[in-house]
NUGU-779492 format. One line per field, with one value per residue (C-alpha): residue in three letters; x, y, z. Coordinates in Angstrom, 1 decimal, padded with zeros to 4 digits. Layout:
REM residues N
residu	[ala; ...]
u	[X; ...]
v	[Y; ...]
w	[Z; ...]
***
This chain:
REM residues 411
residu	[unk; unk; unk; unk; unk; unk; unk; unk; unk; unk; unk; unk; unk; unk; unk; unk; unk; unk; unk; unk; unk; unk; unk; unk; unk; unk; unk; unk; unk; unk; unk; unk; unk; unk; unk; unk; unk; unk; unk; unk; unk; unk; unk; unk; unk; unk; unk; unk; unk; unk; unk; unk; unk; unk; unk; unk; unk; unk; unk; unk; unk; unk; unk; unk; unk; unk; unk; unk; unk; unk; unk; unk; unk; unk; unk; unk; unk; unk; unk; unk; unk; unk; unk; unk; unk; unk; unk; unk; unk; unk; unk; unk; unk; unk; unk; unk; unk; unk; unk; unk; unk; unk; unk; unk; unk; unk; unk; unk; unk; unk; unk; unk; unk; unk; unk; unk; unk; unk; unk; unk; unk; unk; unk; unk; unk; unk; unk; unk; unk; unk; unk; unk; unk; unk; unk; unk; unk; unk; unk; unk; unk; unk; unk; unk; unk; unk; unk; unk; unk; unk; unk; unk; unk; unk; unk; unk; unk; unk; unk; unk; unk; unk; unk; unk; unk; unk; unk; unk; unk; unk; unk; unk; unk; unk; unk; unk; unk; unk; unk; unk; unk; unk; unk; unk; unk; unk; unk; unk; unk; unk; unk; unk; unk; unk; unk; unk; unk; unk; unk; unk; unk; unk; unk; unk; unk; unk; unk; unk; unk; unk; unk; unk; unk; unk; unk; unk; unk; unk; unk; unk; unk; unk; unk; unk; unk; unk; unk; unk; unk; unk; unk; unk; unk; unk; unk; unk; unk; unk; unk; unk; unk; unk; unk; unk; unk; unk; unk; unk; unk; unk; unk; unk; unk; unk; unk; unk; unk; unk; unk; unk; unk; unk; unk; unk; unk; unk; unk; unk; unk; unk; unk; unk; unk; unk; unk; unk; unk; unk; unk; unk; unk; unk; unk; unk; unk; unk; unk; unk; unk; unk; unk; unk; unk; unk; unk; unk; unk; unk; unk; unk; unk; unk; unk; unk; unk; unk; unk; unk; unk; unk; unk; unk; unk; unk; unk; unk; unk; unk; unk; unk; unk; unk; unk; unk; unk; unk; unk; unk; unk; unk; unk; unk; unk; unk; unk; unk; unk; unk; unk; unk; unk; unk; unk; unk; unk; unk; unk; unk; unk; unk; unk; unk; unk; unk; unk; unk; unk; unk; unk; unk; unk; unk; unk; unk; unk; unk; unk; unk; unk; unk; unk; unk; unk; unk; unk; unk; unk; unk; unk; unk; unk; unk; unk; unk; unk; unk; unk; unk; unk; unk; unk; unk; unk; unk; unk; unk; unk; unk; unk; unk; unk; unk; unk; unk; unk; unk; unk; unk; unk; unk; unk]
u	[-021.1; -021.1; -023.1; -022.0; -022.6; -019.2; -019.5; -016.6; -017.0; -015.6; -013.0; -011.5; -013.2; -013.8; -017.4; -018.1; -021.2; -022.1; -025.6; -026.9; -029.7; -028.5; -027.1; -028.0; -024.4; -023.2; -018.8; -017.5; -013.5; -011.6; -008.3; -005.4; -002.8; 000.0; 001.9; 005.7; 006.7; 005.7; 008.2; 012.0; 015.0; 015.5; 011.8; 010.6; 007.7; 005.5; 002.7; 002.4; 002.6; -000.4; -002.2; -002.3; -003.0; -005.8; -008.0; -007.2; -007.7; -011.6; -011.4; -011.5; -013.5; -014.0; -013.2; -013.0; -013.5; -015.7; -018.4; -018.2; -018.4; -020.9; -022.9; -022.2; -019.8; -015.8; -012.7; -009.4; -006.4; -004.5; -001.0; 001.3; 004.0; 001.4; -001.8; -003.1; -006.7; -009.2; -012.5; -015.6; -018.0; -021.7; -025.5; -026.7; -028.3; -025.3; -023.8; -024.1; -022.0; -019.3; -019.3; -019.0; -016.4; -014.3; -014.9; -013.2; -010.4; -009.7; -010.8; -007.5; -005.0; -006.4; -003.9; -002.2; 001.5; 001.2; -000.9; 001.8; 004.8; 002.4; 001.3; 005.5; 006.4; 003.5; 004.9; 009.1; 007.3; 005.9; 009.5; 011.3; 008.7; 008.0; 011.3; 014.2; 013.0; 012.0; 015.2; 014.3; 012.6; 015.2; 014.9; 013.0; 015.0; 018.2; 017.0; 015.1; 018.2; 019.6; 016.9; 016.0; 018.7; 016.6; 013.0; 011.3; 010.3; 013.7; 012.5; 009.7; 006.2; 007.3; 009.8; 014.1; 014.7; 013.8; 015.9; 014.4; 010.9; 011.8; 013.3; 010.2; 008.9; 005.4; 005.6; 006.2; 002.7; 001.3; 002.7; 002.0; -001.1; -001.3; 000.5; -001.6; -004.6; -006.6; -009.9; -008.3; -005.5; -008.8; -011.1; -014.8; -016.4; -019.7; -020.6; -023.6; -027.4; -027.3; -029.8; -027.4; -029.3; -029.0; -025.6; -024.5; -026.3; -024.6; -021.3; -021.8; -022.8; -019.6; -016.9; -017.9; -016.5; -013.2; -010.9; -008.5; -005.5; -002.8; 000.5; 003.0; 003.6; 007.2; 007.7; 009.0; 012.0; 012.0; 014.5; 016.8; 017.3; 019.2; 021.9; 023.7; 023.4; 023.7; 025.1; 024.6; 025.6; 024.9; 026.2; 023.8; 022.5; 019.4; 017.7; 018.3; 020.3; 017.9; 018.0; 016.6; 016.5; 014.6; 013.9; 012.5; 008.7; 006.3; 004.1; 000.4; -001.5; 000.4; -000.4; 002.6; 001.3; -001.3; 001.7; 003.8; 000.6; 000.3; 003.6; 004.4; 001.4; 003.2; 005.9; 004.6; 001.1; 000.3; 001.5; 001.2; 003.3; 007.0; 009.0; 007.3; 006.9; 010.5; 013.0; 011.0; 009.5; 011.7; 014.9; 014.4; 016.7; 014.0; 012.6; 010.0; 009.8; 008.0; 007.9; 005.7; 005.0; 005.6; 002.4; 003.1; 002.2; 005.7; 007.5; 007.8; 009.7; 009.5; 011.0; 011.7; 012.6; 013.3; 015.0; 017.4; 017.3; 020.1; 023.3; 021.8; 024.7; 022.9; 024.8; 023.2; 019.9; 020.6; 021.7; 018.5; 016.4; 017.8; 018.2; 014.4; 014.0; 016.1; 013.9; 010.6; 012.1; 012.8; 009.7; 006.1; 003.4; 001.3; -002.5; -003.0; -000.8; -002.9; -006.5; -005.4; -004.2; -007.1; -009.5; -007.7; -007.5; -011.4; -012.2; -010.3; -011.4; -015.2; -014.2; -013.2; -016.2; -018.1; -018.7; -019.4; -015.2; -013.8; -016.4; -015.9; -011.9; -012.0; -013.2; -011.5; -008.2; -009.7; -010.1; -006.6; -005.2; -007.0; -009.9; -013.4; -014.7; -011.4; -013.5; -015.9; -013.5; -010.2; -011.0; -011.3; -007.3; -006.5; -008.4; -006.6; -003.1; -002.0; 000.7; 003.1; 002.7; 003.4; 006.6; 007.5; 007.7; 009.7; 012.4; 011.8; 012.2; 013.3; 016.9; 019.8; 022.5; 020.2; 019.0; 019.4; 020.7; 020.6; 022.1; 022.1; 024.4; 024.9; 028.1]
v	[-005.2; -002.6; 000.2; 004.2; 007.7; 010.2; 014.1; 016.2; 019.5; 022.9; 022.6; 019.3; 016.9; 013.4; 012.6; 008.6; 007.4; 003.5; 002.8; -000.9; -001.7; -005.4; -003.7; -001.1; 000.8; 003.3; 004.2; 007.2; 007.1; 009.9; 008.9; 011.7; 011.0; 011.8; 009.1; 009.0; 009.0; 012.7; 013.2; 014.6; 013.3; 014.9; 014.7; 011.2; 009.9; 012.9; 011.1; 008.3; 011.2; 012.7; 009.4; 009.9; 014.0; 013.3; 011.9; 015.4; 017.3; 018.3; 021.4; 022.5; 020.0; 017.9; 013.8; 012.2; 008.2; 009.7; 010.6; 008.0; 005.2; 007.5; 007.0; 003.2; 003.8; 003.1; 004.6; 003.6; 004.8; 003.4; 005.1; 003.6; 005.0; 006.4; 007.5; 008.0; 007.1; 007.3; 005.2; 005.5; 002.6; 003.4; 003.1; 004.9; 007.4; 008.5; 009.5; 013.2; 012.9; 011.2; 013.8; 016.4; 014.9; 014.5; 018.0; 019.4; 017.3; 018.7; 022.8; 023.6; 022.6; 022.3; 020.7; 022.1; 022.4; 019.6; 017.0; 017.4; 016.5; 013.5; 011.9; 012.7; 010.6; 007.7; 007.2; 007.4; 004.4; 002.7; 002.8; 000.9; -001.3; -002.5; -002.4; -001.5; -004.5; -007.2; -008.7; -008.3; -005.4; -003.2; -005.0; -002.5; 000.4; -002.0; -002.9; -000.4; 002.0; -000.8; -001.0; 002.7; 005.4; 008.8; 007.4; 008.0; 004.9; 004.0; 004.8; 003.1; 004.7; 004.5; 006.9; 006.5; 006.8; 007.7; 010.9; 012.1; 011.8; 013.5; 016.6; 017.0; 020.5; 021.7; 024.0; 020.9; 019.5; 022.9; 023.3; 019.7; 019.8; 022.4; 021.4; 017.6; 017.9; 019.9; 018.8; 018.7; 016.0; 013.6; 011.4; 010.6; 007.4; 007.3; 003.3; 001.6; 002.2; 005.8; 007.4; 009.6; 012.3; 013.2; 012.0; 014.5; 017.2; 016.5; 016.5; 019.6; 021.5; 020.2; 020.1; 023.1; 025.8; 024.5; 026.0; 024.1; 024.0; 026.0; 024.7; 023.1; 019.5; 018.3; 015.8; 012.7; 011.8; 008.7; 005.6; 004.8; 001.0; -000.8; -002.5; -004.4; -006.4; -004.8; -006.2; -005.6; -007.8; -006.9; -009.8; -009.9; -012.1; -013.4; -016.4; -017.5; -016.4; -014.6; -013.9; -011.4; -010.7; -007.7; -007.6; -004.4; -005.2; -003.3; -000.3; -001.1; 000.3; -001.7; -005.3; -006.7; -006.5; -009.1; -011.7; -010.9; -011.4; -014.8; -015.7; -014.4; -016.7; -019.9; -019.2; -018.4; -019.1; -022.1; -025.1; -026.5; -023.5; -023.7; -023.0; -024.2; -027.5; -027.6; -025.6; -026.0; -029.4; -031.7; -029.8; -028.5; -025.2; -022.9; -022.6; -020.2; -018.0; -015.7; -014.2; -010.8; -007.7; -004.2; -003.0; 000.5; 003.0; 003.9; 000.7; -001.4; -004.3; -008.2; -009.5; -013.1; -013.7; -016.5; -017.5; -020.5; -024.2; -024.6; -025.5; -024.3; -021.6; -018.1; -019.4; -022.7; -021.1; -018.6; -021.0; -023.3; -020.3; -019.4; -022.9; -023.1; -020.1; -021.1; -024.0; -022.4; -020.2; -023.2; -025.0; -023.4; -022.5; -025.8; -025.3; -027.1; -024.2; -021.6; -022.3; -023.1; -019.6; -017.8; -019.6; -018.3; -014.5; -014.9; -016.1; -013.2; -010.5; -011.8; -011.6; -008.2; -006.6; -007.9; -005.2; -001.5; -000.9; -003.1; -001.3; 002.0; 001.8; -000.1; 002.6; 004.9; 002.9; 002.8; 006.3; 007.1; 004.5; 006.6; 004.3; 004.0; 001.5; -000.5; -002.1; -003.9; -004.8; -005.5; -009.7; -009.3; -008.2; -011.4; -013.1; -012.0; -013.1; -016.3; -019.0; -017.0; -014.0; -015.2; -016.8; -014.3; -012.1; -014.7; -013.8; -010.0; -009.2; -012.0; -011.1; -012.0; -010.2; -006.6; -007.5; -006.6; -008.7; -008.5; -011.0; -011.6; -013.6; -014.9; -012.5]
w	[-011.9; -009.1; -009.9; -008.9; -009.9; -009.7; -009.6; -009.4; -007.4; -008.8; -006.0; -007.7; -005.2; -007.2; -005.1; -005.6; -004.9; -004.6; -003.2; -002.4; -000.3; 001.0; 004.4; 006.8; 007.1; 005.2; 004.7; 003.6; 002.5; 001.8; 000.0; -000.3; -003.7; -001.0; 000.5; 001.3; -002.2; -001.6; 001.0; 000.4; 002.4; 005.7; 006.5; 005.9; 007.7; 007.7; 005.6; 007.7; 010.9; 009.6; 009.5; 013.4; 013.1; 011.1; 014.0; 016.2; 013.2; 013.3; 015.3; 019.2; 021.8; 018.8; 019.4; 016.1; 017.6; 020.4; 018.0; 015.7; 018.9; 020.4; 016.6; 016.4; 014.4; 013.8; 011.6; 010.6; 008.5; 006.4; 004.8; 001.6; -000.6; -002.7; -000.7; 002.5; 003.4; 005.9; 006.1; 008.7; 008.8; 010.8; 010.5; 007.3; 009.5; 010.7; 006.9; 007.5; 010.9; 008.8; 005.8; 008.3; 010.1; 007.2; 005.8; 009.0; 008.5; 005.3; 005.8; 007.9; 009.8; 013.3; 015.1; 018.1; 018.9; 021.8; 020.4; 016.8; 019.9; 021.6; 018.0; 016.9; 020.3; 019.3; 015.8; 017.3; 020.0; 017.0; 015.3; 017.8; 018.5; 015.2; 013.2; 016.3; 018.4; 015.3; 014.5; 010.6; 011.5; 009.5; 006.1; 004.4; 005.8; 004.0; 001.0; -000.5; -000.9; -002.4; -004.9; -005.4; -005.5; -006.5; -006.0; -002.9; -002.7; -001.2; 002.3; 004.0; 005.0; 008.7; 007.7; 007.6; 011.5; 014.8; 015.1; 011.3; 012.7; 015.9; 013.7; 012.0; 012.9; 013.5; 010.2; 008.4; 008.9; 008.2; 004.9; 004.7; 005.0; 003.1; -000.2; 000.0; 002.0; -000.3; -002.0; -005.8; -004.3; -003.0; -003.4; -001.8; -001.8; -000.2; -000.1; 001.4; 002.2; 000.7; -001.3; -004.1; -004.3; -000.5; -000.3; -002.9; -001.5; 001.7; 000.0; -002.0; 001.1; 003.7; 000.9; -001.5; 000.6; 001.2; -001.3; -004.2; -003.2; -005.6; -004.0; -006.1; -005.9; -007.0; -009.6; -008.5; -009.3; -011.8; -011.2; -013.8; -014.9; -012.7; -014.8; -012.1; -008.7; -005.4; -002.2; 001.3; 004.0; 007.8; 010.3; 013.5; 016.4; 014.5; 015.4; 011.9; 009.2; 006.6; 002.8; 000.8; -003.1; -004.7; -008.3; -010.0; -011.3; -013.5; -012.1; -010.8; -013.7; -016.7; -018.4; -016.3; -013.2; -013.7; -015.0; -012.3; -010.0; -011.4; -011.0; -007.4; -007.0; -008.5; -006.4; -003.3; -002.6; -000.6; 000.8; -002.8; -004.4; -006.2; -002.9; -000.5; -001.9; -003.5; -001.3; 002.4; 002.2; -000.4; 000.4; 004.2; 003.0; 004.8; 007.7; 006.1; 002.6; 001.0; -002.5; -003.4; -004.8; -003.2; -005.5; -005.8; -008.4; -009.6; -010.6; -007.5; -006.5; -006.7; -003.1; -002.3; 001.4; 003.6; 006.8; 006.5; 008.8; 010.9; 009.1; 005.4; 004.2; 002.6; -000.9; -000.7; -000.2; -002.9; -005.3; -005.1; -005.4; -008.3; -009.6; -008.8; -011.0; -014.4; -014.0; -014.3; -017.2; -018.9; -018.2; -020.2; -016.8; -017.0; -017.7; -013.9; -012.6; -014.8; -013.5; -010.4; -009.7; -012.4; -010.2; -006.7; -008.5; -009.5; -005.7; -004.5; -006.6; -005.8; -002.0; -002.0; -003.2; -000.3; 002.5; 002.5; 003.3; 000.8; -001.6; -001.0; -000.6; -004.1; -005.9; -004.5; -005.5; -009.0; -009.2; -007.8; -010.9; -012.9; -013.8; -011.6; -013.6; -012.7; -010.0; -012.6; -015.0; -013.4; -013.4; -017.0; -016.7; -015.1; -017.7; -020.6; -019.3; -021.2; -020.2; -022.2; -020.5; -017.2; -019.1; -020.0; -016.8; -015.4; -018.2; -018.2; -014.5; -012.2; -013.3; -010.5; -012.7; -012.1; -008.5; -005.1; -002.6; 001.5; 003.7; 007.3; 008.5; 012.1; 013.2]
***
């Protein structure tokens, strides 16, 4: 059991501490409950946009990664469909310099007209590097308005397209920043070799004066069922033909999840796992799969994917994946397969609690979900899924008759 103190300031800041005394380093995480599923259509990508902003964002002559490598010190940035966050890792001695630094990001808007234009050209760069010039760089652009036709989760963080992220407008990060980057839409973690009582104080005296914000934040929209397939089909010169399937899962906070975990895992993890042991190494149908979750708060999505051998059709590979799965339906989740993957979800959970980071981003995940105590008792989650309930998530949600399918044929 971890153990932390929260306050909440009368701005709405949620202030996390979590002392320990095994290391000398202290983080502080800020995570914002504004991600793309925030953005509207005609002006994707501005979350992840601000990602970059952020580190220009502390006021004149002030060099966010100067100071912090001048102090020892290092930050990163992270952006999903449903948050952004920013982390700085240093010597506890250097905790003030990080609250500080954070509390300017969040008291204005500081960013001038040219540095928005070079950080809009970086991200456009980023685009075609990472999705224009990967030849299954697009997938996610394909298949998630397949999957999603009024959630925003049907475009990816990176945004829809270059030319949408080059319209973006210099007003748009204002009011953006306005509308989401406001202490009642965050959350503080302060992790590490920390005394509380200072680190509050320090907290209460950077973030008090910035005021709530009182903009209105639009409902998202919420996706009906799906209640039949979806086909897309885009013929190309890849180095393999490639296959994708999407299957709607449960939301992150909701029993399901933890199933669905454990049976991603049976499918997917390891050499020893259902398809790589069955359709890569007895059949030789793939030259490489994969099967996962998309994790998101909103319902999110179950995608298998895999890149054929040479002379294996897309329907052949289709069909013994789904053959693969009536199979498992069919078949109870042995105890072997059970502990095997309880013990892999116990390993991992253990792993992430080690390090100031992991720490202080976990609790701010768990307060995001809703629950800050998540972080203590989410292995007891795992724990309570059964056999049957990993059965039976197999019979709720991988359903090919209400899926979404993307081919890629040679062409």
């Amino acid at each position: 059991m971890q153990s932390f103190q929260k306050k909440i300031l009368d701005n709405g800041l949620v202030v996390i501490g979590v002392p320990s005394k095994r290391t000398s380093m202290a983080c502080v995480s800020v995570l914002y409950k504004v991600g793309s599923r925030n953005e509207v259509a005609g002006k994707t990508g501005i979350a992840h946009l601000f990602e970059h902003l952020m580190f220009s964002n502390c006021g004149e002559g002030i060099d966010f990664d100067e100071l912090m490598q001048s102090a020892g010190g290092d930050s990163n940035a992270f952006t999903t469909p449903d948050t952004t966050q920013y982390y700085n890792v240093a010597p506890s001695a250097q905790l003030e310099l990080m609250i500080d630094l954070e509390s300017r990001r969040m008291s204005g808007f500081h960013i001038k007209k040219k540095e928005f234009r070079i950080q809009q050209r970086v991200v456009i760069e980023e685009f075609s590097e990472n999705y224009l010039n990967n030849p299954y760089g697009m997938f996610s652009h394909q298949l998630m308005p397949l999957a999603y036709q009024v959630h925003p989760y049907q475009w990816p963080v990176i945004g829809r397209s270059r030319e949408e992220i080059g319209q973006l407008e210099y007003t748009d990060a204002m009011d953006f920043h306005q509308k989401y980057y406001t202490p009642d839409n965050a959350v503080l973690v302060m992790s590490g070799n920390i005394d509380l009582d200072q680190a509050f104080l320090l907290t209460d005296r950077y973030f008090s004066p910035i005021p709530s914000g009182h903009s209105l934040r639009p409902a998202i929209a919420i996706e009906p069922a799906q209640l039949e397939s979806r086909k897309l089909t885009i013929p190309g010169p890849y180095p393999e033909e490639a296959l994708y399937i999407a299957f709607h899962s449960s939301g992150r906070d909701c029993k399901d999840f933890y199933a669905l975990d454990f049976a991603t895992d049976i499918l997917a993890e390891g050499r020893s796992s259902l398809l790589y042991s069955r359709l890569k190494k007895e059949q030789m149908l793939f030259s490489s799969l994969d099967c996962y979750m998309t994790t998101t708060f909103d319902p999110g999505l179950i995608i298998f994917e895999g890149k054929l051998n040479k002379g294996v059709s897309i329907e052949r590979g289709e069909n013994a994946f789904m053959e693969l799965l009536q199979s498992v339906k069919q078949n109870p989740v042995s105890s072997y397969l059970y502990e095997k993957y309880m013990n892999k979800n116990e390993s991992a959970y253990l792993a992430s609690q080690i390090g100031v980071v992991s720490q202080a981003l976990n609790f701010s995940y768990s307060e995001w979900l809703g629950d800050v105590n998540l972080v203590n008792t989410e292995l007891q989650r795992y724990r309570e899924i059964q056999t049957e309930d990993i059965q039976a998530s197999f019979n709720k949600y991988f359903l090919p008759e209400r899926a979404n399918y993307l081919y890629y044929p040679f062409g």
